[in-house]
Structures are given as C-alpha cells and as structure tokens.
DRENDRENLO-394441 format. One line per field, with one value per residue (C-alpha): residue in three letters; y, x, z; residue number from 1. Coordinates in Angstrom, 1 decimal, decimal comma, always signed. Layout:
N
residuo = [Ala ...]
y = [Y ...]
x = [X ...]
z = [Z ...]
num = [NUM ...]
***
This chain:
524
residuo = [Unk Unk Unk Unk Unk Unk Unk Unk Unk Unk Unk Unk Unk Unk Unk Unk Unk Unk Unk Unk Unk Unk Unk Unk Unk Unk Unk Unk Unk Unk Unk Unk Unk Unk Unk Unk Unk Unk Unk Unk Unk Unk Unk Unk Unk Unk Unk Unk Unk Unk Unk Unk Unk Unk Unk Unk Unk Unk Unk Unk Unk Unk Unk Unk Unk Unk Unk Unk Unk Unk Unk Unk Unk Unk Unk Unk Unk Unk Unk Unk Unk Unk Unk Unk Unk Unk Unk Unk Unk Unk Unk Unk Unk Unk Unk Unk Unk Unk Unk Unk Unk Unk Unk Unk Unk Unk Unk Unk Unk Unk Unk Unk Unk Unk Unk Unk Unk Unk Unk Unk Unk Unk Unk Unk Unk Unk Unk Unk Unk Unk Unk Unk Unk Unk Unk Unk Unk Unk Unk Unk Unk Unk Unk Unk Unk Unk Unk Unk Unk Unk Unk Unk Unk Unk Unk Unk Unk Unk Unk Unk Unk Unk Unk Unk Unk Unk Unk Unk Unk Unk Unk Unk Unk Unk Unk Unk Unk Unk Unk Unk Unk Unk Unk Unk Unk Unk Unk Unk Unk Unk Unk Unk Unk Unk Unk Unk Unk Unk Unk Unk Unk Unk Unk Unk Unk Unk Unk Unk Unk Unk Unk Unk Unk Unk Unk Unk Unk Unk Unk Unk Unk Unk Unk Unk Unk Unk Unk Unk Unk Unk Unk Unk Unk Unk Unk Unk Unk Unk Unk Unk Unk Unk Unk Unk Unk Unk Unk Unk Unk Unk Unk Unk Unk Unk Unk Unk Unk Unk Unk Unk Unk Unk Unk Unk Unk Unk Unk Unk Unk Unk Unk Unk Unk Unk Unk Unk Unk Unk Unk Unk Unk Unk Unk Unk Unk Unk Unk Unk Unk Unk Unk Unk Unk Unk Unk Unk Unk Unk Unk Unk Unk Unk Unk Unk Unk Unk Unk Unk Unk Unk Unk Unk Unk Unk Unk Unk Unk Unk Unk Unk Unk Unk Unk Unk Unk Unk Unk Unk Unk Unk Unk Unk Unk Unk Unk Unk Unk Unk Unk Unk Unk Unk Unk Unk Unk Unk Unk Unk Unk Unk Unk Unk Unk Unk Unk Unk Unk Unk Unk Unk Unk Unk Unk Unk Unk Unk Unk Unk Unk Unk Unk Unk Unk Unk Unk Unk Unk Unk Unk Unk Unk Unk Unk Unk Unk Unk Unk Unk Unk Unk Unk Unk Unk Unk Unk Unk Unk Unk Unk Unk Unk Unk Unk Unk Unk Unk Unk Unk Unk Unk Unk Unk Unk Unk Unk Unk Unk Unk Unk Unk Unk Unk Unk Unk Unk Unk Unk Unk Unk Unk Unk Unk Unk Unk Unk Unk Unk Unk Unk Unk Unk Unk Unk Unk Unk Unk Unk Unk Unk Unk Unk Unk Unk Unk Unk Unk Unk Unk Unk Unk Unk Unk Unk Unk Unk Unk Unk Unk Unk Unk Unk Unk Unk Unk Unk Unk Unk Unk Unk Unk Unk Unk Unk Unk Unk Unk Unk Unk Unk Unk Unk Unk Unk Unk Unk Unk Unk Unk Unk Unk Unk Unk Unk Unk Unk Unk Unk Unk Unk Unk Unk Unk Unk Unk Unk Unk Unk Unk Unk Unk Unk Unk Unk Unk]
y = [+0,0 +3,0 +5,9 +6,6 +4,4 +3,7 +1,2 +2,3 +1,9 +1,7 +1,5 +4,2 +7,6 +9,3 +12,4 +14,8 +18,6 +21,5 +18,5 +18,2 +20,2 +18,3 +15,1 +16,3 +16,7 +13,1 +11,3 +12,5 +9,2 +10,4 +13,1 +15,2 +16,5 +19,3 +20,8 +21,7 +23,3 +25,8 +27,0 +28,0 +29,5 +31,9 +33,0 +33,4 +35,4 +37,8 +37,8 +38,9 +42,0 +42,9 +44,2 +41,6 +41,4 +39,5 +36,8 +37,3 +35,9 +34,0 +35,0 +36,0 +33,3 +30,7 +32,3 +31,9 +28,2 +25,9 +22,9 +20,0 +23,1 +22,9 +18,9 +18,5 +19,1 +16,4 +15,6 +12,4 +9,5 +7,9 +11,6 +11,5 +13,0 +10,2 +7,7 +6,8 +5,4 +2,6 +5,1 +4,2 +8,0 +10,1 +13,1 +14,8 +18,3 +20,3 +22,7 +26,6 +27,0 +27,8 +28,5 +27,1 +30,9 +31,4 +29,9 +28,2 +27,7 +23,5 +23,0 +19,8 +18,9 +16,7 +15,2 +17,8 +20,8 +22,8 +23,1 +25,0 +22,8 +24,1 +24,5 +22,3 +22,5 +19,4 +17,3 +17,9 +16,6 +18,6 +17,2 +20,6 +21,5 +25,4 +25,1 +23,2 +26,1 +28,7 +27,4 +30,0 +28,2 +30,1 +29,5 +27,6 +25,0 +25,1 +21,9 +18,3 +15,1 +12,2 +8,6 +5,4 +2,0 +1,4 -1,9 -3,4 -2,9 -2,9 +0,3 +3,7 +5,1 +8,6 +9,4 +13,1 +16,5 +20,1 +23,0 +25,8 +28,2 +26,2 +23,0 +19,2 +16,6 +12,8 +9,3 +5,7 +2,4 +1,5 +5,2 +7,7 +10,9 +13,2 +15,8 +18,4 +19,7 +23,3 +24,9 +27,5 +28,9 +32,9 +34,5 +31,4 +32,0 +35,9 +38,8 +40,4 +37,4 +35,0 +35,5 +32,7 +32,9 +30,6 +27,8 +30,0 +27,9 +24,1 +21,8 +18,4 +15,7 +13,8 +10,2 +7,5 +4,3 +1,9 +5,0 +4,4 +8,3 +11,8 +14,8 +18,1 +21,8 +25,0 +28,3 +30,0 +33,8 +35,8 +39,8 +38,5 +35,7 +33,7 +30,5 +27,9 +23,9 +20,7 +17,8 +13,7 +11,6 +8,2 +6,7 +2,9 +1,7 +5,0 +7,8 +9,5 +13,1 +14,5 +18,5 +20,8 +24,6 +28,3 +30,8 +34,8 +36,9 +40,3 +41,1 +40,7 +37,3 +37,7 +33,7 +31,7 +28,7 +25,8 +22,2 +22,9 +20,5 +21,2 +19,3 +18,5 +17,6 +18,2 +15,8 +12,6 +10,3 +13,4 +15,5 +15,8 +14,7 +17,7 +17,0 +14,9 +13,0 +9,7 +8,9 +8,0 +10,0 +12,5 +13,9 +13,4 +13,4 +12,8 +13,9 +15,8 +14,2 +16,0 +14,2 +16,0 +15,0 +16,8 +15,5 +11,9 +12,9 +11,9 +14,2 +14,1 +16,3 +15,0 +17,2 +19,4 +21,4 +24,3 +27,1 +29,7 +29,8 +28,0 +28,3 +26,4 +26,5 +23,4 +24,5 +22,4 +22,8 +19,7 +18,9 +15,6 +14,5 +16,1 +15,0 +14,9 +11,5 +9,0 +6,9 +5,7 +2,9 +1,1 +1,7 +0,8 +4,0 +6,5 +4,0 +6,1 +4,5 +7,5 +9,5 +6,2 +8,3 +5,4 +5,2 +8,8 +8,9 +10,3 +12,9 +12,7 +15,8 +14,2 +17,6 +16,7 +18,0 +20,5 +23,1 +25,2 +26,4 +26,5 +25,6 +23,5 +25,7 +23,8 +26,0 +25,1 +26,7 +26,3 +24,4 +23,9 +20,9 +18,5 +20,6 +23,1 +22,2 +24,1 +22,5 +24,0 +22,4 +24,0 +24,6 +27,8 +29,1 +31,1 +33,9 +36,2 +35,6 +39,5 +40,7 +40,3 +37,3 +34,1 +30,7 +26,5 +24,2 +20,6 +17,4 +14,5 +14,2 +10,7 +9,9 +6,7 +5,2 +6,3 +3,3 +5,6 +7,2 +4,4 +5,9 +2,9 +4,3 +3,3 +5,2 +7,3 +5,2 +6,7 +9,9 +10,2 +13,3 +13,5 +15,5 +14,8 +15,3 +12,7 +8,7 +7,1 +10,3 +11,1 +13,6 +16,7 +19,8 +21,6 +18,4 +16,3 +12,7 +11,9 +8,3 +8,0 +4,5 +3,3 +0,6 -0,9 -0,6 -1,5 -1,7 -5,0 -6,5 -6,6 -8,9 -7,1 -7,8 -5,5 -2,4 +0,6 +3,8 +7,3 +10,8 +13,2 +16,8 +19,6 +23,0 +26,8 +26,4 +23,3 +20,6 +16,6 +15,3 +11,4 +8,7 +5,4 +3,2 -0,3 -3,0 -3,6 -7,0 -6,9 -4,2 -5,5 -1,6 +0,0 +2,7 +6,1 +7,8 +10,9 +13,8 +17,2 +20,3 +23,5 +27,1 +29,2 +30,5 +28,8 +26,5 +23,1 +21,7 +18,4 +16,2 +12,2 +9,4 +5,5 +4,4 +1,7 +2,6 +5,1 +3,9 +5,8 +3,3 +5,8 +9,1 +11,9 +12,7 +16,0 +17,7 +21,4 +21,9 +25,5 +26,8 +26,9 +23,9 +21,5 +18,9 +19,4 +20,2 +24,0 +24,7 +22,7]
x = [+0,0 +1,4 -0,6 -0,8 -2,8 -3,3 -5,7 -8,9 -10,2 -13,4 -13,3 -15,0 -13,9 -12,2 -13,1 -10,9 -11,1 -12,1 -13,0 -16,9 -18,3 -15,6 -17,4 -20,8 -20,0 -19,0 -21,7 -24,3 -24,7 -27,4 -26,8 -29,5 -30,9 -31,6 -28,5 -27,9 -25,9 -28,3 -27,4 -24,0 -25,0 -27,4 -24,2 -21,8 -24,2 -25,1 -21,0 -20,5 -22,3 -20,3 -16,4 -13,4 -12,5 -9,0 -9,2 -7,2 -3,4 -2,1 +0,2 +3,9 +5,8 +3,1 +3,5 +7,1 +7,6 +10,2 +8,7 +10,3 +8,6 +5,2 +5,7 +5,9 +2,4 +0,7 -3,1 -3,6 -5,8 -6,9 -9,3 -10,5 -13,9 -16,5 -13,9 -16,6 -19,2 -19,0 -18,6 -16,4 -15,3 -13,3 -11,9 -8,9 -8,3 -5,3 -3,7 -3,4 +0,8 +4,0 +2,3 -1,5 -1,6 -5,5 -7,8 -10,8 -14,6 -15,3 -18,7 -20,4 -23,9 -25,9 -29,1 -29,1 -28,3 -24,7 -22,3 -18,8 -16,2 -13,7 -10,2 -8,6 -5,2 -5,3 -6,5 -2,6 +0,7 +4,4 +8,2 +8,8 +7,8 +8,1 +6,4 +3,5 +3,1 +3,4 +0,3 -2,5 -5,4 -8,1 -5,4 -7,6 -7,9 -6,4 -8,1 -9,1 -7,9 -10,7 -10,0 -11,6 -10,8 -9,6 -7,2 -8,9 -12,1 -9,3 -7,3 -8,3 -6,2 -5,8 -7,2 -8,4 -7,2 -8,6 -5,9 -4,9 -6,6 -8,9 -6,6 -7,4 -5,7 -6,5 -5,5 -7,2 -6,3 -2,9 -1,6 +0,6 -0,4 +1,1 -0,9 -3,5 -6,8 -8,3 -11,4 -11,1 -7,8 -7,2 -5,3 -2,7 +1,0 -0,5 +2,0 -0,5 +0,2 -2,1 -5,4 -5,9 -9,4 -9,4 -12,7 -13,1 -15,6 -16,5 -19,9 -19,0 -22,2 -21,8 -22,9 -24,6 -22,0 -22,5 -22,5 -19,7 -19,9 -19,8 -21,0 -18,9 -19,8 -17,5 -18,2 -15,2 -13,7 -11,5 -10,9 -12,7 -15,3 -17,3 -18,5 -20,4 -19,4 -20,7 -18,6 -20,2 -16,7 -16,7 -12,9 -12,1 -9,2 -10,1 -11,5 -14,3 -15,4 -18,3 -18,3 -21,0 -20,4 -21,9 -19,6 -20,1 -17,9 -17,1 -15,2 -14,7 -12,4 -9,8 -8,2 -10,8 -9,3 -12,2 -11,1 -7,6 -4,6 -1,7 +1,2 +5,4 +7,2 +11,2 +13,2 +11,3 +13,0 +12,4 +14,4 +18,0 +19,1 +19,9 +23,8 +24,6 +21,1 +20,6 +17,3 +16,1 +13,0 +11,3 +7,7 +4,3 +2,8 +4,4 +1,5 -1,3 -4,0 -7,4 -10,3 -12,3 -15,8 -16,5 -13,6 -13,2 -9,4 -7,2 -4,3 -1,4 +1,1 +4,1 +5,1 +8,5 +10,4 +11,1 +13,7 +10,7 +7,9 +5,7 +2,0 -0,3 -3,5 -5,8 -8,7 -11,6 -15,1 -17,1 -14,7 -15,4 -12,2 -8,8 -6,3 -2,9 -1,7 +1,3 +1,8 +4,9 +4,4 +7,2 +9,6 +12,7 +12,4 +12,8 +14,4 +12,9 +12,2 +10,8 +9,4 +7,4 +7,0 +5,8 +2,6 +2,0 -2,5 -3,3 -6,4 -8,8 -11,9 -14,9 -17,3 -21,1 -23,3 -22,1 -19,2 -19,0 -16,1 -12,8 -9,3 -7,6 -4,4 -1,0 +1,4 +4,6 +6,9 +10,8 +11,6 +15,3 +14,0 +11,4 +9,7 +7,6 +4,4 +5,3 +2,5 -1,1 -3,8 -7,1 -10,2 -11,4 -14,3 -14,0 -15,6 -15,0 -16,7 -18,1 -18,7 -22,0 -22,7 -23,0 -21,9 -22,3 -20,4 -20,5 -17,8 -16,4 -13,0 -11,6 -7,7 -6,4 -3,7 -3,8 -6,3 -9,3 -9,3 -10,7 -8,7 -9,7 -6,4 -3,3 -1,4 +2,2 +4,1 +7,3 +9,0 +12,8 +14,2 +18,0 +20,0 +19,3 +23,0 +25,1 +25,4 +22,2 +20,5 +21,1 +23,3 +21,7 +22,8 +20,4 +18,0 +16,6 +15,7 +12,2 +11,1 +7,9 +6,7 +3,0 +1,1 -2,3 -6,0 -6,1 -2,3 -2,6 -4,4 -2,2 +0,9 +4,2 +4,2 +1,4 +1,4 +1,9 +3,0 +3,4 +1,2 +3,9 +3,7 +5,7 +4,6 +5,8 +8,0 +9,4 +11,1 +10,7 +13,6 +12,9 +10,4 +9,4 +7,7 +8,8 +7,6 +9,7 +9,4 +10,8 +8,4 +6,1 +5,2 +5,4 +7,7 +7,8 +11,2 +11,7 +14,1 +13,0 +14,6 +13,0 +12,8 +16,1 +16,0 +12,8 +10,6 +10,2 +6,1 +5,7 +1,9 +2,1 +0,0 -0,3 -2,4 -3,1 -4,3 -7,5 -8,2 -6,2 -5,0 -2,7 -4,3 -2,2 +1,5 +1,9 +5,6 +6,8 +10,7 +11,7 +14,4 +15,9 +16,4 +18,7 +19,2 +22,9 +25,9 +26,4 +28,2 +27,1]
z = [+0,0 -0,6 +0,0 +4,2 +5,9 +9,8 +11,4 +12,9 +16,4 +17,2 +21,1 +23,4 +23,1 +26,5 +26,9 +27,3 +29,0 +25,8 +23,6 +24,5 +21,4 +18,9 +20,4 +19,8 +16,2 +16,1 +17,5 +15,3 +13,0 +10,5 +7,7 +6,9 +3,7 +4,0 +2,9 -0,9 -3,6 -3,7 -0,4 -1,3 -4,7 -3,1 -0,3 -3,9 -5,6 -2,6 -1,7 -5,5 -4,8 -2,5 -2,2 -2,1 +1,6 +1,4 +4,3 +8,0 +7,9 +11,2 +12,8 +11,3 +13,0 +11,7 +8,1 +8,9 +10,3 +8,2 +6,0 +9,0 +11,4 +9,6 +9,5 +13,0 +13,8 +13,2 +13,8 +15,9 +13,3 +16,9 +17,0 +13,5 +12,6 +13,0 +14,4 +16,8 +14,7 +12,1 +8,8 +6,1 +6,0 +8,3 +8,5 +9,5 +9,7 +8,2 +10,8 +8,9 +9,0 +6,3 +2,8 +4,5 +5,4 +5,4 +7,9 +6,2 +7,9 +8,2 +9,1 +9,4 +8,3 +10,1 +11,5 +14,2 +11,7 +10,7 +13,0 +12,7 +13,5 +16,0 +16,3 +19,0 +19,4 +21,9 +18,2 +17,3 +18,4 +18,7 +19,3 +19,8 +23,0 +22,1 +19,2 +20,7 +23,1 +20,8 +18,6 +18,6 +20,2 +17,6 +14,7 +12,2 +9,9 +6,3 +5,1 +5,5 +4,7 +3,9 +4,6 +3,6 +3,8 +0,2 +0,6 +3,7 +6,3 +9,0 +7,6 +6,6 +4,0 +3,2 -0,7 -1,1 +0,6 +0,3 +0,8 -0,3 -2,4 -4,0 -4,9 -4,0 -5,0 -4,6 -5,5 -6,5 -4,6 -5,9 -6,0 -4,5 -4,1 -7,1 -9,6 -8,0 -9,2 -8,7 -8,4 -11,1 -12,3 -13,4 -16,2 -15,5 -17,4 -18,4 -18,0 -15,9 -13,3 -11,9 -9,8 -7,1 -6,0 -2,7 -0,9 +2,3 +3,7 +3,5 +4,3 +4,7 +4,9 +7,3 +5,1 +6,6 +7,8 +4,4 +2,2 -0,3 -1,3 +0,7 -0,6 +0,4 -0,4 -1,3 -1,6 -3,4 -3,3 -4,6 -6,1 -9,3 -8,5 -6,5 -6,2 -5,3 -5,1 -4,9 -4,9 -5,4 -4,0 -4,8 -3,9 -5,1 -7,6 -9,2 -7,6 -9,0 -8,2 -9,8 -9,9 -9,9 -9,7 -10,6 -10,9 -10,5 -12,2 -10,1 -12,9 -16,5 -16,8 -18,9 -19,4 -16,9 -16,0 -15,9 -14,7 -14,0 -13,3 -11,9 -12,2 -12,4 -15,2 -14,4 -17,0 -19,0 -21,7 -23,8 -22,7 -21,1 -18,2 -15,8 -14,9 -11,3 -11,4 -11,1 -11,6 -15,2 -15,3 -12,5 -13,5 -11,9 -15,2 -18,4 -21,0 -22,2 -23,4 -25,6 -26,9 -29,8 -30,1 -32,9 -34,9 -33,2 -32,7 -29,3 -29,0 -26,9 -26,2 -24,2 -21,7 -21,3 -18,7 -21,1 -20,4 -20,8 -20,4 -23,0 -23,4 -26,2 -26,8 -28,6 -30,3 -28,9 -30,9 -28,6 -25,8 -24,8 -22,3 -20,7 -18,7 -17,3 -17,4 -16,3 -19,1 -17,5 -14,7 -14,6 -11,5 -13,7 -15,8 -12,2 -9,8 -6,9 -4,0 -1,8 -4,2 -6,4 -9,5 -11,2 -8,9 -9,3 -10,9 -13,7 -14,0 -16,2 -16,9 -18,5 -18,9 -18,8 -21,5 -24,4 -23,3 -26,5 -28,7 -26,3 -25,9 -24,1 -22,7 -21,8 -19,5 -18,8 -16,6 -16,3 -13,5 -11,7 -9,9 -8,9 -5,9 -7,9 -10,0 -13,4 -15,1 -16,0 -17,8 -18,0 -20,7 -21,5 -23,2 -26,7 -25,9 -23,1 -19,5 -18,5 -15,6 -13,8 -16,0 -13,3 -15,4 -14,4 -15,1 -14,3 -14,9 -14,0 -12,5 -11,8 -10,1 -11,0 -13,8 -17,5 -17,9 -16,5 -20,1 -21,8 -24,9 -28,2 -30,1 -30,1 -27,7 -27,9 -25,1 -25,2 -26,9 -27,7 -29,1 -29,5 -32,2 -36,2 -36,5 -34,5 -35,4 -34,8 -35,3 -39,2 -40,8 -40,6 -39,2 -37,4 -37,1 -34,6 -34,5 -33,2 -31,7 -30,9 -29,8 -30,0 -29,0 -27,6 -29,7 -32,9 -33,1 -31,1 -33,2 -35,8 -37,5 -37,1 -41,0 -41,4 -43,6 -41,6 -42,5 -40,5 -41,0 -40,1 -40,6 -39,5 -38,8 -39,0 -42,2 -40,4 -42,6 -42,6 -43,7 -43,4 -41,4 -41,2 -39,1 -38,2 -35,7 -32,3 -31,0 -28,0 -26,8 -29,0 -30,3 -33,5 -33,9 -35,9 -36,6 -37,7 -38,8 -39,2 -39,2 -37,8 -39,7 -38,7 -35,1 -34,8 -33,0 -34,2 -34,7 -35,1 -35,8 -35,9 -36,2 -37,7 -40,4 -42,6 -45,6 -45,1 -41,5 -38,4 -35,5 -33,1 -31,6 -32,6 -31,5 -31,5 -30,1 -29,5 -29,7 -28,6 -30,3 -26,7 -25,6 -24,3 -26,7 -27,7 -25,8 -25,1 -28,3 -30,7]
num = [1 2 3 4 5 6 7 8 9 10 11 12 13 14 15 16 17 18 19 20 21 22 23 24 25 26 27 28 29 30 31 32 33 34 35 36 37 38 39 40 41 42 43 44 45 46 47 48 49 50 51 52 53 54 55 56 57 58 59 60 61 62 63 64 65 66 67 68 69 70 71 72 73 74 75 76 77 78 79 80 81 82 83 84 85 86 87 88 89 90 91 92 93 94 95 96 97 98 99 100 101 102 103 104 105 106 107 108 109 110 111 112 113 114 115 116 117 118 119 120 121 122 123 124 125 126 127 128 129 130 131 132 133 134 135 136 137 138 139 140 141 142 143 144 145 146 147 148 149 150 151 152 153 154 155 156 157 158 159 160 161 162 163 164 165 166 167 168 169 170 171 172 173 174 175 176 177 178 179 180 181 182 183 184 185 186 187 188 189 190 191 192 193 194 195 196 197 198 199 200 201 202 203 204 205 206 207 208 209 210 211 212 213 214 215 216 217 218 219 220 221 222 223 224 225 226 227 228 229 230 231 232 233 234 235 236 237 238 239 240 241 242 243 244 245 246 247 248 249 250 251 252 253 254 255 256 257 258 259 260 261 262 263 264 265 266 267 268 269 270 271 272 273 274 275 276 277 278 279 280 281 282 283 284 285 286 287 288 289 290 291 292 293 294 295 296 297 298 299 300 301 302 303 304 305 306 307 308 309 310 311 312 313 314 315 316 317 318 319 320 321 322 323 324 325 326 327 328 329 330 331 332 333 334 335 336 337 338 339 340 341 342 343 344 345 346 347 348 349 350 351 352 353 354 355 356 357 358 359 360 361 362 363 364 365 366 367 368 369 370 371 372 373 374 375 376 377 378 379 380 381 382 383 384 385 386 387 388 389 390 391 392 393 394 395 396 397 398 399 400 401 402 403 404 405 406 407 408 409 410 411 412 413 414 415 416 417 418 419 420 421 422 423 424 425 426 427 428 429 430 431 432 433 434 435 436 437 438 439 440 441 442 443 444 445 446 447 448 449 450 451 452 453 454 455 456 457 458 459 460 461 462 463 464 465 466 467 468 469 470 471 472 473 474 475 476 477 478 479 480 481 482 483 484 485 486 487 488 489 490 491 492 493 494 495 496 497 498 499 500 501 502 503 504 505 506 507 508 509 510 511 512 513 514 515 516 517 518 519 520 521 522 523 524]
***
C-alpha cells in the first residue's frame, strides 16, 4: 500500500477537557438533507455583490515556520472526525501553517443541523515543545484530509485533501499521491500574473456508515469571482469526483481557468538529463491528453520542462475528455524509491453536456527541480466571461492510472528526441531525431508484417527530412522515426499518427521543440 494508511479503532472515546463540542460533532450518525448546492449559490451570488474582503493571515511566525517546522504538527488519526461510529469516512483536519496561510470555515452537516467545526489544538501533536506552546489556540484549519478503507475494512487510507486556495488533489487504490486539481484557475502563465481565488468555507455531509460516497460543499472567493461547489466523492481503484459549480464573475475574466490541473514535469525520456542526477525520469505526469468529439481525434502532447515559459492553446469545438496523465508505470524508468513516480495517478476531466467552442491551454513553466508544480492544464471558453454574468459548469473528474481514459487508439508510449545530426540520429545539421513508440488498440491486433506507415507533418516552415515506421518485438510496439529540421531560429512543430491505408490506429502525436532547448551540448 502505498498511499498513508493507519488502522482504525473503534473502542470508546475518552473524553478529554475542551473536547466536548468536537465530540458532539462526532456522534451525530445520520446526515440530513436538507442541505444543498443551492445554499451555497445563493451566499456566492449575494458575496459577488459585495467588495473583495481578502481573508485574516495568522500569525507572522506561523507564516514563517520551516517545511520539517510545519511537519511536526501532526493531527492524531486515533481523533479522527466520526472515528466513533462505524462510517467508512473520516476526516482529519489540516492545521493553517507555512504557505496554509488562510484559515478556512469547516462545518459539518448533520441530523441535528450545521455546526462550525472548532479548532482544537489538543487534536494535534508537537516534538517541539516550544512550538506546541506557541500554537494560537483560535489558529484555524487550512483543510481536511478524507480517509476510507480502500485496501482493507481494518485500515483507513488517506485518498483526497482540500488546501490551499482552491486545490485538492486525490488518489485511487494502488496510487501515490502526485498531480492536483483546482477549483477554477485565473489568467494562469498571463504577464499580468495570476489570480488565485481561494474555498473559504467548507460543508462536509456527514454520510450514513455503508455510504460508499460523501457529498462536500465549497463556496469559493476571490478579487474577481465567487463560487459555489458541490462535490459527489466516490474513492475505489479510481477515484471519482463529480463536480457541480456556478460561478459569479465580479469582474470581466480575462483567461478563466475551468477544470484545472496542476502538475510537475522536471526531465522525461524526452528531454536531457539535468547533470549529477541519477534517476532516469522525475515527472508526476508525463503527458497531455485532448479528446475532440466533434472530430473523433485523441491528441497528446508529451510534456516538457522548457527554459521559458511555454503556453499552447488546442482548439476544442465539442470537448469531450482532458487529462494529465502518467503513461509511465514502470519503477525501472525512475528507480525512486521515496518519491514512487511510477505510482504517481493520472487525472482525467470528462465535462457533462455541451461546453462550446474553447481551448484547451498547456502552460509550462521552467523548473530547476522537482519541488515546484510548473504544469497548468485548463479549458477555457472562446468567448470572453463578462462581468455580472453568473456561469455552471459541471464534470467528472476521476484519479487513477492512465487506464481511467478508456482511450480505443493506439497510444504514444514513449517519446525520444535527440539530435538529427550525430550517429544514430542522421546527418543533418540543425535536425533532430524523433522516436515516438506506440502501442495498444487496434495496433494489437495486428501482424508485425502489417502495412503501416506514419502521418507526419511539420509546422511553422518546419522541414521533414525522413520517417518510417517499423515494428519492435521486443516491446512489442510500432515505432515512428523521424528527422525534421526547424525554420532558422525557430521552434520546431511536429503532428504524428499510424495508419493503414485510409483507417487511423494511433491518436495523434503532437511535439513542440523550442528553439531553446537543451538537446545538444552547449556549443554545438
């Protein structure tokens, strides 16, 4: 098992001094229903009518505390939220601390009504004795953490935190915890910087002990919108979380953000690796993936760790699916033991009925090592969101391995780039060699005698010199080389995909060189 775990108790609560009201919230065993999104929507649309109050900071030295600081105060499992009865959920609460710099409201909803949950420092535990004294005891919570018994009935393991702004990130059964999701994103990788609209306040329904879902609620603010939340969690080998939201614009939005992924890509098997590592590969995700329901086309974009920053956008006219994915699974390609890139999820966005005309937007932002998320997947709308003019929008979001597509093409499984110009590569000056292995949907069904041939085009006045396709046993893929050569000074476009005669098997490969990057030696 590898994402945290720790083995329930279900014995009779002690109860401690200044923990009476906590415990009244946790005997309550029936959820009410009373509750709804509605609720929330009416409190976004009357606090879009009124000025952005930014929320109160704690206190300097909590703002200040070092990451093994922060680390250090731990919330006790034995004292989760409903540990008491016989739910399958529980909750633990996120202590407000380090970059957590904004307390958030957790209320509970319940047979007996809403109540606020309160802070109780006594919930948390300190090896630093000064430290645990100098805790406010009104600091505040930043989040939650939700556990359910995902391997076994006698072990709760942890699979989906809210914190921070308006990010959550979560896990199926056999993963580690890796890429996040957001509420909404604003005028992400703009010059004008980015807007980060925050859940202030949380209702979390309190589900009844066999439910195998748990409805939570978030109302959302920020200088330039509200808005309200409803979130259907379903966790099992993949989690599902079905979104429901209406947004109110205080402001016209200039590059609104819907369905956003955040993400880490620091070197791959496409790109160089940075000098003094080890490790073969380090990336939570490795690709972008776009399904076209208009056109039928799957497109996917591996990703990069560019030395600027590089923003595309992928026209969309009926956007059917998006996702970040981890195509890579196998522990040989990283050989990290603590980190377990290889069980990093995937996340896929499945909107629910017709979106419009709108791009998909890829940003990705230079990274000089694993710790920051420099990757930004969103959709937006074609035309601009004004002002005044409230919006829904509703979708699926499911964590679990690339499988959770259910993609019929044949898949890109690995991309090689190296230079067009070395042995092995070809003979090209100022070229690049492309590999691009596929495999899996039609592609499996055929002899490795069969007739395939590659659709390559290159883009921006870029040049294909040469490619061919050619069937590799031992992987049992088919692979498309290629050598093409970018305009002068320029970038470097590239759009792939198999065929056999008239009929497409591959979804389409699609690659971005800068002409900045690091694929020769400094001088060549």
């Amino acid at each position: 098992m590898n994402n945290p775990s720790f083995k329930p108790r279900r014995q009779g609560a002690v109860v401690i001094p200044g923990l009476l009201l906590w415990l009244v919230v946790l005997a309550t065993p029936v959820p009410v229903s009373a509750f709804d999104l509605q609720t929330v929507v009416d409190k976004a649309r009357a606090l879009a009518a009124e000025s952005y109050e930014a929320p109160e900071v704690i206190p300097k030295f909590m703002r200040e505390l070092s990451y093994d600081q922060y680390q250090d105060i731990r919330f006790d499992p034995e004292r989760s939220l409903w540990r008491e009865s016989t739910s399958r959920f529980e909750v633990m609460p996120i202590p407000a601390g380090l970059f957590y710099t904004h307390p958030v409201t957790i209320n509970i909803v319940d047979a007996q009504g809403i109540h606020a949950l309160p802070f109780r420092r006594e919930l948390f535990t300190c090896d630093d004795p000064d430290l645990a004294k100098r805790i406010p005891p009104d600091l505040g919570y930043a989040g939650f953490k939700l556990t359910y018994p995902l391997q076994t009935a006698e072990e709760h393991n942890q699979f989906l935190v809210f914190a921070g702004a308006s990010y959550f990130r979560a896990v199926g059964r056999d993963n580690a915890f890796g890429l996040s999701a957001r509420g909404l994103a604003l005028d992400t990788g703009l010059p004008s910087g980015e807007d980060f609209p925050a859940f202030v306040e949380y209702w979390l329904v309190r589900p009844s002990p066999a439910a195998k879902e748990i409805m939570v609620y978030a109302l959302l603010d920020g200088r330039s919108v509200t808005g309200a939340y409803a979130f259907t969690i379903t966790p099992g080998p993949a989690t599902s979380v079905a979104i429901k939201a209406t947004i109110f614009p205080r402001t016209a939005l200039n590059l609104p953000g819907i369905a956003p992924l955040t993400s880490m890509f620091y070197y791959g098997d496409n790109t160089a690796r940075p000098p003094g590592e080890w490790r073969r590969q380090v990336h939570d995700s490795d690709g972008l993936l776009i399904h076209d329901g208009m056109s039928g086309e799957w497109l996917w974009r591996p990703l990069l760790n560019p030395r600027t920053l590089q923003m595309d956008a992928f026209a969309v006219t009926n956007m059917r699916g998006f996702g970040l994915l981890q195509r890579d699974l196998d522990f040989r390609d990283y050989l990290d033991t603590e980190a377990q890139y290889h069980l990093r999820p995937s996340a896929w966005v499945k909107p629910q009925g017709d979106w419009g005309k709108g791009q998909v937007v890829l940003v990705q932002l230079p990274s000089p090592n694993e710790t920051n998320d420099n990757i930004v997947a969103f959709w937006t709308p074609a035309e601009q969101v004004a002002a005044g003019e409230p919006f829904t929008l509703e979708y699926t979001l499911q964590f679990g391995n690339s499988a959770i597509v259910g993609e019929p093409m044949g898949q890109a499984i690995k991309t090689l780039v190296g230079d067009g110009n070395r042995t092995g590569g070809g003979a090209s000056a100022g070229a690049y060699r492309f590999i691009v292995d596929f495999a899996g949907g039609p592609l499996d069904k055929l002899s490795p005698r069969a007739k395939i041939v590659g659709a390559v085009t290159a883009l921006e006045n870029g040049e294909v010199l040469d490619h061919y396709v050619e069937y590799v046993p031992t992987q049992r893929c088919w692979r498309l080389s290629m050598l093409a050569k970018p305009a002068a000074d320029g970038p470097l476009d590239l759009r792939a995909y198999l065929k056999q005669d008239q009929e497409t098997l591959t979804e389409t490969w699609t690659y971005r060189l800068a002409a900045d990057n690091d694929m020769r030696r400094q001088g060549d």
